[in-house]
KOLDRENPA-663038 format. One record per residue (C-alpha): residue number from 1; y, x, z; residue in one letter. Coordinates in steps of 0.001 Angstrom, whole numbers. Layout:
<zators>
[NUM,[Y,X,Z],"A"]
...
</zators>
This chain:
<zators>
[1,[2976,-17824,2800],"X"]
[2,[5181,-15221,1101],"X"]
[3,[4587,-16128,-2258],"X"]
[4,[5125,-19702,-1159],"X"]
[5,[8831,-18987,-417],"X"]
[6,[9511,-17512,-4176],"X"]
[7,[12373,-18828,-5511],"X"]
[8,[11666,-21214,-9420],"X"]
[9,[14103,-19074,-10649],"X"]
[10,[11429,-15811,-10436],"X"]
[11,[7874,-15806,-11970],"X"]
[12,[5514,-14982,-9783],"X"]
[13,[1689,-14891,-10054],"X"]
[14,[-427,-16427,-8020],"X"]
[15,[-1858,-13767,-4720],"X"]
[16,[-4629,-11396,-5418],"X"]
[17,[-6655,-9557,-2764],"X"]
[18,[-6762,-6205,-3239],"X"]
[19,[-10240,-5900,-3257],"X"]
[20,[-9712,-7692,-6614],"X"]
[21,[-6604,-6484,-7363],"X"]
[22,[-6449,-5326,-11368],"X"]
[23,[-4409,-1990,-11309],"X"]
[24,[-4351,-1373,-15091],"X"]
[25,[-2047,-4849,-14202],"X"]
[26,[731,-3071,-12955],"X"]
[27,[1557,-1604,-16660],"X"]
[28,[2822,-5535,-17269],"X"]
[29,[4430,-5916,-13917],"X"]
[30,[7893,-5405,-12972],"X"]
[31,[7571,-5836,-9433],"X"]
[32,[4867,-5689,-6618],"X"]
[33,[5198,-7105,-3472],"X"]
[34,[2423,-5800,-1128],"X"]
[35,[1196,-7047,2168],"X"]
[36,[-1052,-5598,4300],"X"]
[37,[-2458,-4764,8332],"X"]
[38,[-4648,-1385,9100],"X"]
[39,[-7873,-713,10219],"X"]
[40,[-7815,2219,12470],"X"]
[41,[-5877,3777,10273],"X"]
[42,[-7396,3443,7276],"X"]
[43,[-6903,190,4743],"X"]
[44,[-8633,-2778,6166],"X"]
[45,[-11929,-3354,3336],"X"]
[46,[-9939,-5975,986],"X"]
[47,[-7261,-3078,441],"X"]
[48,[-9828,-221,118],"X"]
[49,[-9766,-407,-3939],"X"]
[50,[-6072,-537,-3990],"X"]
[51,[-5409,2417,-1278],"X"]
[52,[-7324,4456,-3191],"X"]
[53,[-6551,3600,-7028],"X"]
[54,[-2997,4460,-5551],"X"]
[55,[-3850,7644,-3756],"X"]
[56,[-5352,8535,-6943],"X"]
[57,[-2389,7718,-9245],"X"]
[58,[-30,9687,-6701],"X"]
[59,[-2553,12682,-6338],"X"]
[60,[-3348,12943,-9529],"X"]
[61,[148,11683,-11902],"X"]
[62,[3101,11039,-9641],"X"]
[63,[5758,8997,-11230],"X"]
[64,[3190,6844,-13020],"X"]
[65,[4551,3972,-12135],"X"]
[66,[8562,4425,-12540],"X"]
[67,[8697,959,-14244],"X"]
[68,[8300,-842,-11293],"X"]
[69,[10107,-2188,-8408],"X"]
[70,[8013,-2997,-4928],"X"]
[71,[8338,-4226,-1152],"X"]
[72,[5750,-4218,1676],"X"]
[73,[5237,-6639,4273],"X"]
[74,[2851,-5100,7317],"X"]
[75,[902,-7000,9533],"X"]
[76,[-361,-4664,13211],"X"]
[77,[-1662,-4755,15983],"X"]
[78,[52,-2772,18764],"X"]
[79,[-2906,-2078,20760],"X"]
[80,[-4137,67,18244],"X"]
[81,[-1157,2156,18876],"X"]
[82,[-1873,5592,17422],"X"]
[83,[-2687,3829,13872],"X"]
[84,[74,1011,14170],"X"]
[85,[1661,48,10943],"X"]
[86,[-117,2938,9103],"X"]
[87,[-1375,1288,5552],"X"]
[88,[2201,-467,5333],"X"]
[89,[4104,2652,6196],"X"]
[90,[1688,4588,3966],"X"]
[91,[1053,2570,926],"X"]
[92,[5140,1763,674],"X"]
[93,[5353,5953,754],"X"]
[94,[2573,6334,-1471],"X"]
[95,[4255,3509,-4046],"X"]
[96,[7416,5834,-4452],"X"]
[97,[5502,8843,-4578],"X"]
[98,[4343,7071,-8147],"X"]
[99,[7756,6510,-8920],"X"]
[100,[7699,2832,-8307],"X"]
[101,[11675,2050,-6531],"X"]
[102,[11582,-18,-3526],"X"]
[103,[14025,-2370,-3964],"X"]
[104,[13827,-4131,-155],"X"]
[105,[13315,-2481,3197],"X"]
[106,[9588,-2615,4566],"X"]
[107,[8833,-5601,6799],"X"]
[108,[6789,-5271,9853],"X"]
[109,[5840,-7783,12096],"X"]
[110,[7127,-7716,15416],"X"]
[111,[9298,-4890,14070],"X"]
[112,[13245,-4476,14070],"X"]
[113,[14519,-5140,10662],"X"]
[114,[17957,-4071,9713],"X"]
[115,[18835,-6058,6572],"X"]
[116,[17937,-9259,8459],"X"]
[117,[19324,-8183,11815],"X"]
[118,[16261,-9481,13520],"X"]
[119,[14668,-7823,16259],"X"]
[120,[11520,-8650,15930],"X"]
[121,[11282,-9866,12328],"X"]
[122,[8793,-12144,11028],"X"]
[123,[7053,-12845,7699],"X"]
[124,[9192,-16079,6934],"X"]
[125,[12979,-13916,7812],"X"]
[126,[11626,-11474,5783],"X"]
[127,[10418,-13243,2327],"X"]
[128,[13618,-15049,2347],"X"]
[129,[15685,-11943,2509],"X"]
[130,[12767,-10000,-140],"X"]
[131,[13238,-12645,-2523],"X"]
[132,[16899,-12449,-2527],"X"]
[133,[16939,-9174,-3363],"X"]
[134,[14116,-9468,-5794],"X"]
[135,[15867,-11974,-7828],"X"]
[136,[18939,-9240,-8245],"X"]
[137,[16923,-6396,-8286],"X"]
[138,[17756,-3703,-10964],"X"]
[139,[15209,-291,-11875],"X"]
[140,[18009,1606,-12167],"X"]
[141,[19625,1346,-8696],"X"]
[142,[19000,3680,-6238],"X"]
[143,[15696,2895,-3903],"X"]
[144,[16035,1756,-331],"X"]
[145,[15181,4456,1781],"X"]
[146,[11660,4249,3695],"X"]
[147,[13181,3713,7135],"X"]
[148,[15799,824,6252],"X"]
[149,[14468,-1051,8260],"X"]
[150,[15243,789,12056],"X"]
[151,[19157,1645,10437],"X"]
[152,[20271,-301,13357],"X"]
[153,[17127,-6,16201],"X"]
[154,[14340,2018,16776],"X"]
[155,[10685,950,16875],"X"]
[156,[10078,-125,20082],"X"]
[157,[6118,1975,19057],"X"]
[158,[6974,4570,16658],"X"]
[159,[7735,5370,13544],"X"]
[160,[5054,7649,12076],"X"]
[161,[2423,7398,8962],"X"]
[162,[-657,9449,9423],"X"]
[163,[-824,10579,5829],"X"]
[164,[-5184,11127,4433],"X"]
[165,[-6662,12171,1343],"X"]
[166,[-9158,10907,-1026],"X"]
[167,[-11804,12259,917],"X"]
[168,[-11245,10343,3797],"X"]
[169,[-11098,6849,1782],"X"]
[170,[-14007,8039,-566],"X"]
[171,[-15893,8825,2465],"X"]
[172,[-15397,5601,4464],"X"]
[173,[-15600,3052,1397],"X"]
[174,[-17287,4727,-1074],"X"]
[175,[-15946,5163,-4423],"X"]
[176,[-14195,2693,-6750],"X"]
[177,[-16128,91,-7996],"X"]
[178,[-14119,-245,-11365],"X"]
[179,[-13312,2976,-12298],"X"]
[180,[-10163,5044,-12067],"X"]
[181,[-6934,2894,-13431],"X"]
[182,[-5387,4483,-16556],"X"]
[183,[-2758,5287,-14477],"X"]
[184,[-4723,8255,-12798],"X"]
[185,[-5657,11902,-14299],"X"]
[186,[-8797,12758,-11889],"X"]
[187,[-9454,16348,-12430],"X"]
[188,[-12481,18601,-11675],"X"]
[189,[-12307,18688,-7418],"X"]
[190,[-12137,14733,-7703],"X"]
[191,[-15346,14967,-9669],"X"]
[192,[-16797,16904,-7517],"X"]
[193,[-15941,15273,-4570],"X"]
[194,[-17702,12276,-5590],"X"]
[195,[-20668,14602,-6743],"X"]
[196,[-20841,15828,-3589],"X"]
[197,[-20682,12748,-1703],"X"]
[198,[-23441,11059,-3584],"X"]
[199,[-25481,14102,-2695],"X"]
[200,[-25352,12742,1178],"X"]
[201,[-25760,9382,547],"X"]
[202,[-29272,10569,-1069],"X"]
[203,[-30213,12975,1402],"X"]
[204,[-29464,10676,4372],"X"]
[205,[-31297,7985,1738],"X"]
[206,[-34340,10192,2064],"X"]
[207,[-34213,11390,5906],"X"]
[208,[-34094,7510,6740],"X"]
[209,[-37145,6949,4316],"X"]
[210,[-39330,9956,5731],"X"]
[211,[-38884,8400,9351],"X"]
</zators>
């Protein structure tokens, strides 16, 4: 629905998944828009391969990705309360972290949003308003700040990002199915993580064999 709303005037491609997201893409992309809920915390599995390609880059070569421009839309559910909002808080943090400017306060549904002066903003108030300032968008401005969007109001849940590591993503999803992106530099302990983890995944392989 987002992408629907694009102005002609912009060129925008067609959605991707992140599960198939290409990340090596973003060398030929001046701006990202991003959209995506949480699952306890952690991405939800179609944004597993793009959580971690991007905790990689920012681990591993921060300010990788100072050519581009990027907004996030999050979807939650406030039952989940301890973990609401956490991939769209932390994947917009972990964007600028790789240098990438965000151009357009994070959207969250249900959320107040300043620059529309909703108080519960939705995905259509907030595309228009993304799209408007996509279209006059310049890399050299300064970035909006992370929490834009509460300038005027609070969360009515909180505001917090429950920051994990490599391990935790590596150890819930497995590892990447394509590779690292070129814009990574995995050194020795990321090796090694990996080594390590495929050394349980055998061992459990063979306890659940000898049963």
């Amino acid at each position: 629905m987002i992408a629907s709303l694009a102005p002609t005037t912009l060129c925008v491609r067609a959605p991707t998944m992140g599960a198939s997201f290409d990340f090596d893409s973003l060398h030929e992309t001046d701006i990202l828009v991003v959209c995506s809920s949480s699952w306890l915390g952690l991405p939800p599995p179609n944004m597993a391969e793009f959580t971690h390609q991007l905790l990689l880059a920012a681990d591993t070569n921060p300010g990788c990705l100072k050519h581009l421009q990027h907004a996030v839309w999050g979807n939650g559910d406030e039952r989940w309360l301890n973990t609401y909002m956490n991939i769209p808080r932390y994947v917009d943090q972990l964007l600028a972290e790789c240098g990438s400017r965000r151009f357009y306060a994070r959207g969250e549904a249900g959320e107040p949003h300043s620059p529309t002066g909703s108080e519960a903003c939705w995905a259509e108030d907030w595309a228009a308003g993304m799209w408007d300032a996509a279209a006059e968008s310049e890399l050299a401005a300064p970035p909006v700040a992370w929490d834009a969007q509460w300038a005027d109001a609070p969360s009515p849940r909180h505001q917090e990002v429950q920051e994990f590591g490599l391990h935790d993503i590596v150890r819930k999803y497995g590892e990447l199915r394509s590779g690292p992106s070129t814009f990574a530099r995995p050194d020795e302990g990321y090796d090694s993580m990996l080594a390590h983890m495929r050394n349980l995944r055998e061992q459990r392989r063979q306890r659940t064999q000898a049963k």
